[in-house]
Every structure is written in structure tokens, then in C-alpha cells.
C-alpha positions as CSV (number, residue, x, y, z in Angstrom):
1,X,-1.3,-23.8,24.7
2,X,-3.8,-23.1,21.6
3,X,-2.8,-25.1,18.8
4,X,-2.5,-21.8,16.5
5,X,-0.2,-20.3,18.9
6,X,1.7,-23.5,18.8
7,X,2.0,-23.5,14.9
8,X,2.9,-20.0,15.0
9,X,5.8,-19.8,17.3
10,X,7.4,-23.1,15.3
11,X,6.9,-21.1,11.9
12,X,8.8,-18.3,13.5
13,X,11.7,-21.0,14.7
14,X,11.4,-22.5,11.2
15,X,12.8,-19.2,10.2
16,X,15.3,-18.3,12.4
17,X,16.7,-21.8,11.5
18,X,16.5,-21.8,7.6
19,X,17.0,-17.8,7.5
20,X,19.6,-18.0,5.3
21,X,17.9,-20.3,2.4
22,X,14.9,-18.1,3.1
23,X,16.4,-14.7,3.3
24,X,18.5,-15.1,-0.3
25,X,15.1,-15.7,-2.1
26,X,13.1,-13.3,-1.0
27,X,15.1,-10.3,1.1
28,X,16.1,-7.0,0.4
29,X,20.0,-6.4,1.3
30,X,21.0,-3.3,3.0
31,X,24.5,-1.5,1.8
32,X,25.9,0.2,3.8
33,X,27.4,3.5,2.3
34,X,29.6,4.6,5.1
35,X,27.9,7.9,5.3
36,X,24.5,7.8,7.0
37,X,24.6,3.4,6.7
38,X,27.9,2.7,8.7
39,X,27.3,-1.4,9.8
40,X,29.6,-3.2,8.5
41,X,27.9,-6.5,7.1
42,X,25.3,-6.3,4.3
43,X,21.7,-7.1,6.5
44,X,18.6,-8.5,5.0
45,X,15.8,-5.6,5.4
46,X,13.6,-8.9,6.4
47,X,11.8,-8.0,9.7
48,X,8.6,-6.4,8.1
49,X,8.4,-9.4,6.3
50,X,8.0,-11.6,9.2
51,X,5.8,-9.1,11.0
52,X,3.6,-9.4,7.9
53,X,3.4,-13.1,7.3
54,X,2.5,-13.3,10.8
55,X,0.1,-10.8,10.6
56,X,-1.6,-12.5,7.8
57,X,-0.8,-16.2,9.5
58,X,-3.0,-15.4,12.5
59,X,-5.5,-13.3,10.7
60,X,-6.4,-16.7,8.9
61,X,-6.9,-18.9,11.9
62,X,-9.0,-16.1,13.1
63,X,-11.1,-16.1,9.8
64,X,-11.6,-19.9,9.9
65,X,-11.7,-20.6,13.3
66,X,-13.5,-17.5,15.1
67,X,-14.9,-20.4,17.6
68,X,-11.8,-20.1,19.3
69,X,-11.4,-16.8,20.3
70,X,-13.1,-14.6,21.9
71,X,-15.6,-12.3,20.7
72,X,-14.1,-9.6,19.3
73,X,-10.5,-10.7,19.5
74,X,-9.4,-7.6,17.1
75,X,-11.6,-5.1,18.2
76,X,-13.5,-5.0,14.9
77,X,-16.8,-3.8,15.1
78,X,-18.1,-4.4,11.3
79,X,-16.8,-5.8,8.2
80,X,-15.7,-2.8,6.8
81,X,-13.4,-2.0,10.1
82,X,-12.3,-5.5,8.9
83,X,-11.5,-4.6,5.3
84,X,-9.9,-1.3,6.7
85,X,-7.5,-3.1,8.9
86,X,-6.2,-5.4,6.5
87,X,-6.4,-2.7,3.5
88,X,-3.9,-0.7,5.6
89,X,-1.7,-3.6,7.1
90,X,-1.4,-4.6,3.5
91,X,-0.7,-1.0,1.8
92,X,1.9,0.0,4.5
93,X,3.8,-3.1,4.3
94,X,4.1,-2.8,0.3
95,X,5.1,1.1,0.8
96,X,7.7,0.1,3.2
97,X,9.0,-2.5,1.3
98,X,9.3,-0.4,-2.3
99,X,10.7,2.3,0.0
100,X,13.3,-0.6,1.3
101,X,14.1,-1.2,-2.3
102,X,14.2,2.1,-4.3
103,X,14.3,4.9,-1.5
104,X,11.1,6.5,-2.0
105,X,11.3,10.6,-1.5
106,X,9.7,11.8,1.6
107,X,7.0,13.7,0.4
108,X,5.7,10.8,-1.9
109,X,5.8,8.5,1.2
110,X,3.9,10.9,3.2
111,X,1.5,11.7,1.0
112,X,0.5,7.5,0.4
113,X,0.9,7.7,4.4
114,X,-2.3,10.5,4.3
115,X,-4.1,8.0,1.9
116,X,-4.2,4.6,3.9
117,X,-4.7,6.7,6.9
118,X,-7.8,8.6,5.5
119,X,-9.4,5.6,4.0
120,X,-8.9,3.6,7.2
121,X,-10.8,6.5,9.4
122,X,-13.1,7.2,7.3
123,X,-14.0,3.5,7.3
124,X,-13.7,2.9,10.7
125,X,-15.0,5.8,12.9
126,X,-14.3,3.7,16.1
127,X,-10.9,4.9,15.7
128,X,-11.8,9.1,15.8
129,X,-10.5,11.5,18.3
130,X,-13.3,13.0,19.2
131,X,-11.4,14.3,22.7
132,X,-8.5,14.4,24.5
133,X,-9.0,13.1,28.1
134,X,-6.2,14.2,30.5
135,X,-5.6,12.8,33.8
136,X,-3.5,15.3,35.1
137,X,-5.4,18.1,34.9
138,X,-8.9,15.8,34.8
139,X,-10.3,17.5,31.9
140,X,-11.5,17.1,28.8
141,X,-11.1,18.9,25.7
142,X,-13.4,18.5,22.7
143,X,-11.8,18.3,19.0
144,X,-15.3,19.1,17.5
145,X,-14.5,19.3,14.0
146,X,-10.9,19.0,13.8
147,X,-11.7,15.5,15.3
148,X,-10.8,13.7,12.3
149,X,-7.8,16.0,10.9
150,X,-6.2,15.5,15.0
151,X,-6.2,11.3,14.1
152,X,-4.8,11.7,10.9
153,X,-2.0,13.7,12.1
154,X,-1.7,11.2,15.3
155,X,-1.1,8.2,12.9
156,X,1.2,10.7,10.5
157,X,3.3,11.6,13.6
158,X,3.2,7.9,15.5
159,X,4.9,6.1,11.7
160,X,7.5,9.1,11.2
161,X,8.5,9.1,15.0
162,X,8.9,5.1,15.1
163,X,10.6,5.1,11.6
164,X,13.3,7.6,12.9
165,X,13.6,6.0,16.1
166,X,14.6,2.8,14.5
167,X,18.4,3.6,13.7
168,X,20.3,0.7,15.6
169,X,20.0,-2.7,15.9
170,X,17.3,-4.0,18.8
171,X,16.1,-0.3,19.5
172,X,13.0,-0.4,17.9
173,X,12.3,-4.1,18.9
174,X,13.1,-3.4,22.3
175,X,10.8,-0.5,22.5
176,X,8.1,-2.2,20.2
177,X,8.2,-5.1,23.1
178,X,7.9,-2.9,26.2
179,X,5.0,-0.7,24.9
180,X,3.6,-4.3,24.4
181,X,4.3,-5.5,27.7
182,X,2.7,-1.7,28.8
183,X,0.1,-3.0,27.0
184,X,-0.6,-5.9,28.7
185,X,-0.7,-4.4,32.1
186,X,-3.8,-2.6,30.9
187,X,-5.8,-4.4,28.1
188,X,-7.4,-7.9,28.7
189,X,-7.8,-9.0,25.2
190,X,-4.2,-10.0,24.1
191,X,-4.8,-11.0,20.5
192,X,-3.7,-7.7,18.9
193,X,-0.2,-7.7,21.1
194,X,0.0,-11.7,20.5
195,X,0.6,-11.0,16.7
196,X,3.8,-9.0,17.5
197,X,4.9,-10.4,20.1
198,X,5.8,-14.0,18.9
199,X,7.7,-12.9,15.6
200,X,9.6,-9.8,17.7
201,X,10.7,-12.1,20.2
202,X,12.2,-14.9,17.0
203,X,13.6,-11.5,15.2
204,X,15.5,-10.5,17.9
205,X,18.0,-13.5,17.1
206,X,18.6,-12.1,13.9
207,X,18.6,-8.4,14.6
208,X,21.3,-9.1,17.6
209,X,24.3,-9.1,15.4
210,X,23.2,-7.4,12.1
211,X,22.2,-10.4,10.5
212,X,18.7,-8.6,9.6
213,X,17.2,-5.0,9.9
214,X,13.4,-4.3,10.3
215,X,13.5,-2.2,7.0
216,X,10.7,0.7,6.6
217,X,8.0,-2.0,5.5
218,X,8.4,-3.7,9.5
219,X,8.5,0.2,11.0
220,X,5.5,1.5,9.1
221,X,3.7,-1.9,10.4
222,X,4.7,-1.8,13.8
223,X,3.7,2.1,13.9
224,X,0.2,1.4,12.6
225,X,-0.5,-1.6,15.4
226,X,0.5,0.4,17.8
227,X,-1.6,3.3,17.1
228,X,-4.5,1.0,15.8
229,X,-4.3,-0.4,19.5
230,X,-4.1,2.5,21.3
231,X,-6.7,4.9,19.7
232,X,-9.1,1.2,20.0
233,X,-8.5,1.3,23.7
234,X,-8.8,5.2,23.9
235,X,-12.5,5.1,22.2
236,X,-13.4,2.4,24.3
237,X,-15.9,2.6,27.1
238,X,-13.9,0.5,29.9
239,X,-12.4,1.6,32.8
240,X,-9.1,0.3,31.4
241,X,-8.9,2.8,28.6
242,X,-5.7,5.0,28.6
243,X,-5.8,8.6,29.2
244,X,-4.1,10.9,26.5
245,X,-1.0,11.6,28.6
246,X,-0.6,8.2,29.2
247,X,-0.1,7.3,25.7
248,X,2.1,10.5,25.7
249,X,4.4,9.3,28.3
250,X,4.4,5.9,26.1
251,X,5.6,7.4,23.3
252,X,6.6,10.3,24.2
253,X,10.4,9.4,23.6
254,X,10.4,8.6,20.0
255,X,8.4,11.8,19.5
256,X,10.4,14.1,21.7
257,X,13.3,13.2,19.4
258,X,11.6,13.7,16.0
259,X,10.3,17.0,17.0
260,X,14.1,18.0,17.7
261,X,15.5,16.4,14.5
262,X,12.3,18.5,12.6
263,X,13.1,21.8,14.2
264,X,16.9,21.0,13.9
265,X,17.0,20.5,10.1
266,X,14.4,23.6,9.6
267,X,16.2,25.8,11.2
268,X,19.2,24.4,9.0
269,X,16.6,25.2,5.8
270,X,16.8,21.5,5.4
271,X,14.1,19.2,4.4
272,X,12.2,17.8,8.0
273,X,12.2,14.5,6.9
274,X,15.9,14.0,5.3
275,X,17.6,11.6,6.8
276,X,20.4,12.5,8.4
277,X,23.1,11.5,11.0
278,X,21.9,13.5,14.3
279,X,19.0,11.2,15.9
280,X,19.8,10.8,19.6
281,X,20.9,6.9,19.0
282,X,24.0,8.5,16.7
283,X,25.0,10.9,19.2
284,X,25.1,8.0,21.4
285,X,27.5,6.1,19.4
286,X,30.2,8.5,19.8
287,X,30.5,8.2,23.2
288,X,28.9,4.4,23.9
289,X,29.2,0.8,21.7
290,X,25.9,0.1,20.1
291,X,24.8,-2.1,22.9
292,X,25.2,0.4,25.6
293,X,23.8,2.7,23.5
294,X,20.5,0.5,23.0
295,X,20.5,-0.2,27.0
296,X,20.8,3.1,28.3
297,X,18.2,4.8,25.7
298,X,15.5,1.8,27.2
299,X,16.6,3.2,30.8
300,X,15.7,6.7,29.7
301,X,12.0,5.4,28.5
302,X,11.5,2.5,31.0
303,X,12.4,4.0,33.7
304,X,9.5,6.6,33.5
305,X,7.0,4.5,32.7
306,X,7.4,1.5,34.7
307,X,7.4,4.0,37.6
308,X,4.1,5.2,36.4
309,X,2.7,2.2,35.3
310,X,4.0,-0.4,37.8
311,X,4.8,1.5,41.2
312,X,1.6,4.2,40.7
313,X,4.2,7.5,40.8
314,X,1.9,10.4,39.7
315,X,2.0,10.8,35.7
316,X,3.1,14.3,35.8
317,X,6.3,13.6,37.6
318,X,7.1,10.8,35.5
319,X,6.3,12.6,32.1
320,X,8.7,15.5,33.6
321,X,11.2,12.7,34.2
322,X,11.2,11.5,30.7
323,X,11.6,14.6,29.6
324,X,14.4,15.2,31.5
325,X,16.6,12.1,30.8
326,X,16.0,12.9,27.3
327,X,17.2,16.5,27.3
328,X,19.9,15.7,30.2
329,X,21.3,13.3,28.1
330,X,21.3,15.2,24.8
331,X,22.7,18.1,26.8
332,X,25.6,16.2,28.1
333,X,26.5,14.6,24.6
334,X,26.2,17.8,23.2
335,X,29.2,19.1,25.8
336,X,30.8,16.2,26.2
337,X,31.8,15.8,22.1
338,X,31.5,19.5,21.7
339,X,29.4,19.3,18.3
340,X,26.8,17.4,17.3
341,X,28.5,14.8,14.9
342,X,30.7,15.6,11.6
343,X,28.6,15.2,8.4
């Protein structure tokens, strides 16, 4: 074992062990407020935190050590793709964590979201989608000059869909770790999953029972990573690269469920991205304990994917099948509790 990976994974434990001399220093406290927060104990927003350190822990045995790696470790192909990786690691950990704090207002958050994002693509071109490449119909369509407005939105979508998606304890870890594993399946260098892998593994312990929550500032960081590692892969010129409706079938659960909570609260003449009580994990827990609930909403996503990904099924049944486990189960939900849930 690499002696950085070694000092890494016993930082994380040194957490996990001392979390609570740790956490009261430097952690943000969730309240609930029996409305739309309904846990019971009073978690420590401190998983963005962790993902962060990490982040930057790695990042400076990279720096000091680059003999050790291989070339290329985090697909950076100049010193400004450098700067814009760590500019918007750095940016959307602070939003997230001032969001944590004092609740920023939707619009405000989006509009710093469309900032990082635009700096960070105009920086580093590498990341552009320049076309989408489906498998299922083996075409190719060209985004000419809506290239650049089509990744923006991509990022925009990716950090609002994860950020809703993470509602329950595990469910975002859990998901975060299987689009990693995905990952792994496909892409040979492993440094870019490696540095969320290790401190998602040690959070679980504390996210198991409530003890601490990934807060915004760990959602908008996963998000970006994912996305920074997927559009890397997609611009690539290996034969490994994903297609574009394989990353939709990756995250195509997340999204499905955003794009119902946004046509939901418009048709209410509600504001899109109010928070609310309605995401498919709530509707869940009036029928299921949060555990169950966690388990069978990773059937509904795994299920698809590790039949495309693992057994070779073709994509367009298993992005139909997705798409049905999501809807069947909202459908029966629906029925079986005869309204949505009481506000």
C-alpha cells in the first residue's frame, strides 16, 4: 500500500475516533424543525468537511510528490485546468458551507453555482460538450455553439439533482459510492475516485445513526467530482470513454426525481427550488423505516445499471427499466397513501 494512502485512511479513523472533540470545534449543528427537518437528534453538517480536507490532503502529496503517481493522475492538462479545479473545489465547498449555516436563497446559490461553473469552463476547455454521442441510436449530434451553454447547464442540473437527492441518511453516500464503483469498472486511473472513496467509506460510521449529515458544502462537492470525472472521461479519446446515455442511466435517478419535484412545485406556482417535503425518499418514509427506504431506492438504481454495466443487457432496456421502477414505485405510493404527504 502507498504510504499516502496509508496516512490517509488513518486520518480518516483519527476522525471517526475523536469525532466528537473534533466535531464541537469546528461543525455546524443541524435543528431539526419538525416540519421539513424531522430526525430527531441534532447532527453535525460535517461530511463536506471531511470530503474537503481530503480533497486538499491528497492534492498535497500529489503536489510534492508527483514521482509517485502516474502521469496525469487528475486528468489535468495545464496549470490553469489546475487552478480551475481547485478554484471550484474550494468555492463550492465555502457556498455549501455558508449555505449550511445561514440558509442561502435559491436564486443566490444558483447564480454563484453559474459563476464557479463558467470560470472553470472557460479555463478548462477539456471539459466542453462539444457532442452528445449515443450508443443506442449510434449517432452523434453536434452542440456547435450551444456547446458551452449545454456544460454549464449539465454541471447546474448534476449539483441541484444530487443536492435534492440527499434527504436521508446513507442515500447520497450509497449512491456517491456505487457511481464510484461504476466508475471503476470503466476508468483505469483511480486517483480522482480514490479521493472519495476513503473519507465516504469512514463517513458512513457517522452518517449510520444521525451522528452527522453531508450538509450542502459535501453535496455541492460530491456533485462537482462526479461531473468533473465524467465530462473528463467523455472528452477523452479512449475506447473506455462513456457514451451520453450511459452517464444518463448513471444518474438518471437523481434527475428523474428533480425534474418531477420542478414540474410539481411549478404547476403549484411554487418556486422550483423550495424545499419541500415531496422528494421520492419522503414518500418512502410513510410507508417504509428509513433503512428500508435507503435499501430499496439503491435496488431501483442498481439494479439497472449493474445489469447494464456488469451482465452486458442492452442500454435501452435497462434505461427503460429505471425508468420504470422509478415511476412504478412513485405510482404505487401515490395509491397506496392516497396523497402525496400532508404539509
Amino acid at each position: 500500500m502507498p504510504t499516502y494512502i496509508f496516512f490517509i485512511i488513518l486520518f480518516n479513523l483519527l476522525i471517526v475516533i475523536f469525532k466528537k472533540r473534533l466535531f464541537n470545534k469546528i461543525a455546524i449543528i443541524d435543528h431539526p424543525d419538525k416540519k421539513r427537518k424531522i430526525h430527531k437528534n441534532k447532527p453535525y453538517l460535517i461530511g463536506g468537511v471531511i470530503i474537503f480536507v481530503n480533497i486538499i490532503l491528497f492534492y498535497f502529496f500529489y503536489f510534492f510528490n508527483k514521482e509517485a503517481f502516474p502521469a496525469n493522475p487528475y486528468f489535468f492538462f495545464s496549470n490553469f485546468h489546475e487552478f480551475a479545479f481547485l478554484f471550484s473545489i474550494i468555492i463550492l465547498f465555502f457556498i455549501g458551507l455558508y449555505d449550511d449555516k445561514y440558509d442561502l436563497s435559491p436564486y443566490t446559490k444558483t447564480f454563484l453555482f453559474l459563476i464557479v461553473f463558467y470560470i472553470l469552463i472557460e479555463v478548462d476547455d477539456t471539459l466542453v460538450i462539444r457532442n452528445l454521442n449515443f450508443e443506442i441510436f449510434d449517432i452523434i449530434i453536434n452542440l456547435n455553439n450551444i456547446s458551452f451553454i449545454f456544460t454549464l447547464l449539465s454541471f447546474l442540473v448534476l449539483i441541484n439533482a444530487l443536492n435534492m437527492f440527499d434527504g436521508i441518511n446513507l442515500q447520497l453516500t450509497i449512491f456517491t459510492l456505487f457511481i464510484l464503483m461504476i466508475l471503476f469498472l470503466k476508468i483505469s486511473n483511480y486517483y480522482m475516485m480514490l479521493i472519495m472513496i476513503i473519507p465516504l467509506l469512514f463517513f458512513i460510521l457517522l452518517n449510520f445513526n444521525g451522528f452527522a449529515f453531508m450538509g450542502n458544502s459535501g453535496s455541492f462537492i460530491i456533485s462537482f467530482l462526479i461531473g468533473y470525472i465524467l465530462l473528463k472521461n467523455y472528452n477523452s479519446y479512449i475506447d473506455t470513454r462513456f457514451s451520453a446515455d450511459q452517464i444518463l442511466l448513471l444518474l438518471l435517478y437523481p434527475v428523474l426525481d428533480m425534474l418531477r419535484l420542478f414540474f410539481y412545485r411549478i404547476s403549484k406556482g411554487k418556486n422550483p427550488f423550495l424545499a419541500d417535503r415531496r422528494h421520492i425518499h419522503h414518500i418512502f418514509l410513510n410507508k417504509f423505516t428509513e433503512k428500508k427506504t435507503v435499501f430499496l431506492i439503491f435496488l431501483s438504481y442498481s439494479i439497472p445499471n449493474l445489469l447494464y454495466f456488469v451482465l452486458n443487457f442492452p442500454l435501452v432496456y435497462c434505461l427503460v427499466l429505471i425508468a420504470f421502477f422509478y415511476l412504478l414505485i412513485f405510482i404505487y405510493l401515490f395509491l397506496k397513501n392516497n396523497k402525496i404527504i400532508n404539509i
